[in-house]
Structures are given as structure tokens and as C-alpha cells.
C-alpha positions in Angstrom: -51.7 -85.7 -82.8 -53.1 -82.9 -81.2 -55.6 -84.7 -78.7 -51.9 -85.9 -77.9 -50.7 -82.8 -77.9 -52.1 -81.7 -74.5 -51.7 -84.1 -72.2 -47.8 -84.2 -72.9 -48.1 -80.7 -72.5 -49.2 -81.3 -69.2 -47.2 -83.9 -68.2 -44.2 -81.7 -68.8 -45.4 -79.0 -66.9 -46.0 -81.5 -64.0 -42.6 -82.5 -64.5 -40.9 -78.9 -64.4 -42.9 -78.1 -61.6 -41.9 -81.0 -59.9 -38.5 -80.2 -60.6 -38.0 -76.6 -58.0 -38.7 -76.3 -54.9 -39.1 -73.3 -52.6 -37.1 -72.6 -49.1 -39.0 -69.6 -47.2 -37.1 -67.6 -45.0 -36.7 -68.3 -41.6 -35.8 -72.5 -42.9 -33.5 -74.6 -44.2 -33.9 -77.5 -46.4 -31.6 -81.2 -46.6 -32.3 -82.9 -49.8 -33.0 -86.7 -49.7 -32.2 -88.8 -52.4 -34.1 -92.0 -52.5 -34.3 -91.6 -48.4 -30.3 -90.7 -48.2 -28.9 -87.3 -47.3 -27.1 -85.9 -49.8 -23.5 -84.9 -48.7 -20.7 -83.0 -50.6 -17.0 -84.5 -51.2 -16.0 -83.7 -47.5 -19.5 -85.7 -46.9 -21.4 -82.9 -45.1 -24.9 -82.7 -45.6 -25.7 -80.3 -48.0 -27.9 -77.1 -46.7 -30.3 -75.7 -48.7 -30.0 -71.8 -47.7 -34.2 -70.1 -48.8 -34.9 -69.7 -52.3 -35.5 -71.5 -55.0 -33.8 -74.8 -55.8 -33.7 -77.5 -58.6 -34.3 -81.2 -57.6 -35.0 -84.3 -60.0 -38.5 -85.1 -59.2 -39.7 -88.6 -58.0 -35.9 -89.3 -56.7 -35.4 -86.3 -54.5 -37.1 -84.6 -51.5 -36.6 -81.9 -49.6 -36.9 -81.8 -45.5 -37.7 -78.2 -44.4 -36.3 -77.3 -40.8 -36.9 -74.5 -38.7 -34.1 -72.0 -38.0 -36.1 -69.5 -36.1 -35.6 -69.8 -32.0 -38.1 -72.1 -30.1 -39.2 -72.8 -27.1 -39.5 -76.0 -24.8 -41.6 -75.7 -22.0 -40.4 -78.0 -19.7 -42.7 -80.0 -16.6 -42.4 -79.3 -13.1 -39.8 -81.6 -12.0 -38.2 -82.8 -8.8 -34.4 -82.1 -7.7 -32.9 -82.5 -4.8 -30.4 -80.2 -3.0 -26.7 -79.8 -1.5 -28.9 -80.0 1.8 -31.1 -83.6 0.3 -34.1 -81.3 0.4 -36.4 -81.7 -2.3 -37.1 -78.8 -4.6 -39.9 -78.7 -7.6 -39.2 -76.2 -10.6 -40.5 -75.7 -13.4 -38.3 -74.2 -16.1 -38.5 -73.6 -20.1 -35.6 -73.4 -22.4 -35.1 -71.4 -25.7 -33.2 -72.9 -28.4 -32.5 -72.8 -32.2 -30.8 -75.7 -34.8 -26.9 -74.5 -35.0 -26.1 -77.4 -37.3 -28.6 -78.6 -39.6 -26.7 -81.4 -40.7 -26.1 -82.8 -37.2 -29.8 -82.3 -36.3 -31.1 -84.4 -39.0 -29.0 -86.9 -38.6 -29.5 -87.4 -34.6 -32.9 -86.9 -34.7 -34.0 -87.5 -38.2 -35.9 -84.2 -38.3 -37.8 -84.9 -35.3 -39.0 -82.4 -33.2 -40.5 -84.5 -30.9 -37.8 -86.5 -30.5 -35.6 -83.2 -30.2 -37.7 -82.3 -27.5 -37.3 -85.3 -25.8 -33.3 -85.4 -25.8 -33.0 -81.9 -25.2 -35.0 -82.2 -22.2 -33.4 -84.7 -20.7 -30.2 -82.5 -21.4 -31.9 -80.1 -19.3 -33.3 -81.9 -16.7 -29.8 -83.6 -15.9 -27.9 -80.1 -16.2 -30.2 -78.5 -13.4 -30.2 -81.3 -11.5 -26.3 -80.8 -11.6 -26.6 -77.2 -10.4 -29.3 -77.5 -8.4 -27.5 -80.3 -6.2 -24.5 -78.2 -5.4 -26.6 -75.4 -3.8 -28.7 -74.8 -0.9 -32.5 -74.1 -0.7 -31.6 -70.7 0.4 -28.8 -69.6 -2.5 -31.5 -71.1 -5.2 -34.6 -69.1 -3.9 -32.9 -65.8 -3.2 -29.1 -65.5 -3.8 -27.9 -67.6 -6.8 -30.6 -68.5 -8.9 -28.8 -66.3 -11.6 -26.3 -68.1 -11.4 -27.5 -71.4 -11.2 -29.2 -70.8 -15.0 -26.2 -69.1 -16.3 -24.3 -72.3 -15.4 -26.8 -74.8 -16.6 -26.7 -72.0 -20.2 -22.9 -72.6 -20.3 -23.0 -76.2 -19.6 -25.8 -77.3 -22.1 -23.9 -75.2 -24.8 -20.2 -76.2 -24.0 -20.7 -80.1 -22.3 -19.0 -83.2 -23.4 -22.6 -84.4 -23.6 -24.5 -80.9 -24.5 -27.1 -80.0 -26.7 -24.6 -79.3 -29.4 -24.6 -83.1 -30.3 -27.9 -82.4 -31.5 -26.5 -79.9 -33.4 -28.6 -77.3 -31.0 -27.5 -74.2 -29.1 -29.3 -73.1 -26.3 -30.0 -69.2 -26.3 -31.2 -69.4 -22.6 -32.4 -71.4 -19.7 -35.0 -70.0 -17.2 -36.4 -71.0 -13.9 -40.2 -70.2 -14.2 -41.1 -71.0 -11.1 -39.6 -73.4 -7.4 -41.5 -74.9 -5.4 -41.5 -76.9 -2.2 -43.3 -80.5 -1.7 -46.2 -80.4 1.0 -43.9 -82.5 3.2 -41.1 -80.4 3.0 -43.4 -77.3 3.0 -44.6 -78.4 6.3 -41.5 -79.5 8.0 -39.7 -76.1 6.6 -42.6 -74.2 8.2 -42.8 -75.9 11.8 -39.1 -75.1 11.5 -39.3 -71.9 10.9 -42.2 -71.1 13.5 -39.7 -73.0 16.5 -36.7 -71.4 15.7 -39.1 -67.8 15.9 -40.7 -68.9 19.2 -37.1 -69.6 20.5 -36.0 -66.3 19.5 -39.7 -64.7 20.6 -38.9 -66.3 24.4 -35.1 -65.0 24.3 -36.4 -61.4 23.4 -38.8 -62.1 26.3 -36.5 -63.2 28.5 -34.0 -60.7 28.0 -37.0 -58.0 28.0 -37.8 -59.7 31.2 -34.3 -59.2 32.5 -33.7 -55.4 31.8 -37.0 -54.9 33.5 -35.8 -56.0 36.5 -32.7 -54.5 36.0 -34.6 -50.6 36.0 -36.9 -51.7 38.7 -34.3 -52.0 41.0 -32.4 -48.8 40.3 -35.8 -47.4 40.7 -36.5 -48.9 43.9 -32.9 -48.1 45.1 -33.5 -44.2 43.9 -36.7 -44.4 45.4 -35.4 -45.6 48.9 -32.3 -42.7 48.6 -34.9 -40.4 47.6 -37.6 -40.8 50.9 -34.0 -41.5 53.4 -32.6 -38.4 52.4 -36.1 -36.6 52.5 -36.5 -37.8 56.0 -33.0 -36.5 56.7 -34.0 -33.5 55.6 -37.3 -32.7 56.8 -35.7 -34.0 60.4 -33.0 -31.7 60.2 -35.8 -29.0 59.4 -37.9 -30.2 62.0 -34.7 -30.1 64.7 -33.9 -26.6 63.5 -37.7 -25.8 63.9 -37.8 -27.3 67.3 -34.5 -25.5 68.3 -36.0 -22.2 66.5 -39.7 -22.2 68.4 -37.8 -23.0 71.8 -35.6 -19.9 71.1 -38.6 -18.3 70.6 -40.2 -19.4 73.6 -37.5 -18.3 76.2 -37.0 -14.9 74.3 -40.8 -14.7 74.5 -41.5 -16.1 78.1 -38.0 -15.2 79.7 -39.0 -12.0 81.2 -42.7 -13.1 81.8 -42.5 -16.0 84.3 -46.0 -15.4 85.4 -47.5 -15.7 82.2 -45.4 -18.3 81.1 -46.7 -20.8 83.9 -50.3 -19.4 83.3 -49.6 -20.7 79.2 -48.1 -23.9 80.3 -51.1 -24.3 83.3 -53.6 -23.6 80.4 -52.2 -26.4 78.6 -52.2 -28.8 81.0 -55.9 -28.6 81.5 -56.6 -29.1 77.6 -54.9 -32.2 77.8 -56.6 -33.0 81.0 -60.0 -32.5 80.5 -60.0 -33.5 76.7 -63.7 -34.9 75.6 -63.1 -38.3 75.4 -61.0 -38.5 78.7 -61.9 -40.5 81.6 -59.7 -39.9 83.7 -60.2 -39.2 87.5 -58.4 -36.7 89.5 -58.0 -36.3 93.1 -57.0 -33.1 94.1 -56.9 -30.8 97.2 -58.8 -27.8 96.6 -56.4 -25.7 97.4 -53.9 -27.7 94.9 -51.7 -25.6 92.8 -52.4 -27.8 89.7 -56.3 -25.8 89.7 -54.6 -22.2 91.1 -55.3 -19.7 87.9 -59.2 -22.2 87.6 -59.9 -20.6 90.8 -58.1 -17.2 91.0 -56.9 -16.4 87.6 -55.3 -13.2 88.9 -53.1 -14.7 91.4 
């Protein structure tokens, strides 16, 4: 009886132990009875909150599921824009089990298959908001927007995330990209339309040039005819000054006047360098103060 004893002992405790199982925190559990949810009167699934709870053992089991957040780190993908420009971006999404029930019954606890509806979800969603924008709004003006919408969409859809009894906490673009073809047309682009506006700086530089070279020119030409005006003015009133000065100075000595003016006409006459020939009477009065100065 007692070499009995023990094993029944044991196979009790086995039994009892069998009998509870543990939900940490951070899970939830769905109890299975030969392979079938178990559901209350309103047939819901029934959600085991953490703690301990009591099962019949060899007829129940419990599936454990995550309720913390988690994240799905999507691939690089390819979407096309408002413009039909093709875009790649990579983009991960954080998300969380809202209804336990619903999850385990669209995806049979499945995280891999979650993964695999959600992100097809995802992948339709951007390609929605990404196809109503342009290049430009994504990269630099909306792309706020753009995940906000795609947030709001996967959460509130006809055919959103919810089905999977998931919410989306967020949706963010890591990372856009351009394909080398499009990379290289966008950039030849972008180098022409700078050229054209690099020549029509040119050419307007060009322009204004020519513009302040011909005021200059014009002040230039006003500047020398007026200098010449003046500086022949001066030289008239100069002339009309010195020939003043020359009858005040020679009117009363008519003698020495004609001896000045006789003393000029022989430095012009017998300049070095002249070859001239003069033939002259001796007595001429052209050479009268060479041979008597005192006359």
C-alpha cells in the first residue's frame, strides 16, 4: 500500500499542477478547448487578463499573446507618384493587439502571418497617399502629413488593421529614395533648368553692362566737349588778354615793337633744321636791326 502510496501522490500533484496556469504581465491568454476557443453566452472569446488561472488539464490550453507595442520594420518598397515618378521608402510601423479575440481568430495567433496582413495594409495605405502627392510635397512639405493620413486610415478603414483586431500607434517614413533612373533624369533636369537660368543671369548681366558703358561713354564724351569748350574759351580770353597786353605794352614803343617782331622773324627763319634759301638785297629792310641794330 505504501509503495502505492507515492506514485498516486505524484500523479496528483502532476495533475494539480497541470490544472493552473500563469499569465505574466504584459499578455493575455485565450483558452482552447480540445483546439476550440472558448467563448462566453454572447460568444466572445474569453480573455484571460495576467494571473493565475484554473484549466482542466489534458483538455485545455492556453495561447499566450503579446499586448505590449511592436514593431514591423517594413522593406524598401516602390510607389509611384501624383506626377508617375517612382519613389522608394522605407517605412516601419508600430502597433499593439486591440482585440484579442479578433486577432486569434484572423490570424490564429500568428505573428508571422500578422506581419504579413498588416503589411500589406501598409503598403496599400502609403501607396494611397503617396499617389496623391508630388515628389516635392513628400520630400519636404507634407510628409507629416502624408503618415498622419496613412495613421488615420489604417486605424479607421473599411479594410484597416482593426480587422485584425490591431491598432496602429504610428506609421513612420524612415527613409525616400529615388531609383538610379529617375535619380539621373531628376538630376540632368535640374542641372538644364540651372544652366538656363545661369545664361539668363548672364545675359541680363550682359545687358546692364552695356547699359553703364554707354552712359559712361556718353559722360565721358560731355565731359572732354565741355572741357574743350572751356579750355577754348580760356584760351580766347588768354589770346584776347596777351594781345591787350601787347598793345598796352608796345603802343607807345613802335621802335621796339618792330625790333621784337624783326627778332622773331629771324628765329623762325634761320631755325636749325631749315633749308631754306633767301635772296635778299643787302640793303633789305627784312636784315635792317642784323646790320645796324641802333637804327
Amino acid at each position: 500500500m505504501r509503495k502505492l502510496l507515492l506514485p498516486v501522490l505524484s500523479v496528483i500533484a502532476f495533475i494539480v499542477l497541470q490544472s493552473f496556469t500563469i499569465v505574466n504581465e504584459g499578455e493575455r491568454g485565450i483558452m482552447l478547448r480540445f483546439n476550440k476557443v472558448q467563448r462566453d453566452s454572447e460568444q466572445k472569446v474569453v480573455i484571460y487578463q495576467p494571473g493565475l488561472h484554473f484549466k482542466i488539464p489534458f483538455i485545455d490550453s492556453l495561447k499566450v499573446l503579446n499586448a505590449r507595442i511592436q514593431t514591423l520594420d517594413g522593406q524598401e518598397d516602390r510607389f509611384v507618384t501624383i506626377e508617375k515618378k517612382d519613389l522608394l521608402v522605407d517605412s516601419y510601423v508600430k502597433w499593439r493587439i486591440s482585440d484579442f479575440g479578433q486577432f486569434y481568430t484572423s490570424t490564429g495567433g500568428d505573428y508571422q502571418k500578422a506581419s504579413d496582413l498588416l503589411r500589406r495594409k501598409v503598403s496599400d495605405r502609403l501607396r494611397s497617399e503617396i499617389g496623391s502627392r508630388t515628389i516635392k510635397d513628400i520630400v519636404s512639405g507634407s510628409r507629416g502629413e502624408l503618415m498622419a493620413g496613412a495613421h488615420k486610415a489604417l486605424n479607421t478603414g473599411e479594410d484597416g488593421a482593426e480587422r485584425l483586431g490591431i491598432e496602429v500607434v504610428d506609421v513612420r517614413v524612415k527613409q525616400i529614395n529615388l531609383p538610379n533612373e529617375v535619380s539621373s533624369s531628376i538630376y540632368q533636369r535640374m542641372r538644364a533648368e540651372r544652366d538656363a537660368v545661369a545664361r539668363e543671369h548672364r545675359s541680363q548681366g550682359n545687358e546692364k553692362a552695356e547699359v553703364i558703358r554707354a552712359e559712361v561713354d556718353k559722360k565721358v564724351v560731355l565731359i572732354l566737349a565741355n572741357a574743350n569748350k572751356t579750355a577754348q574759351v580760356l584760351r580766347g580770353e588768354g589770346d584776347a588778354e596777351a594781345a591787350k597786353l601787347y598793345i598796352n605794352a608796345f603802343g607807345n614803343e613802335s621802335d621796339f615793337y618792330r625790333f621784337v617782331r624783326s627778332l622773331k622773324a629771324y628765329e623762325e627763319s634761320f631755325a636749325e633744321g631749315q633749308n631754306n634759301i633767301m635772296l635778299l638785297k643787302p640793303n633789305s629792310e627784312f636784315l635792317r636791326f642784323m646790320q645796324s641794330p641802333t637804327k
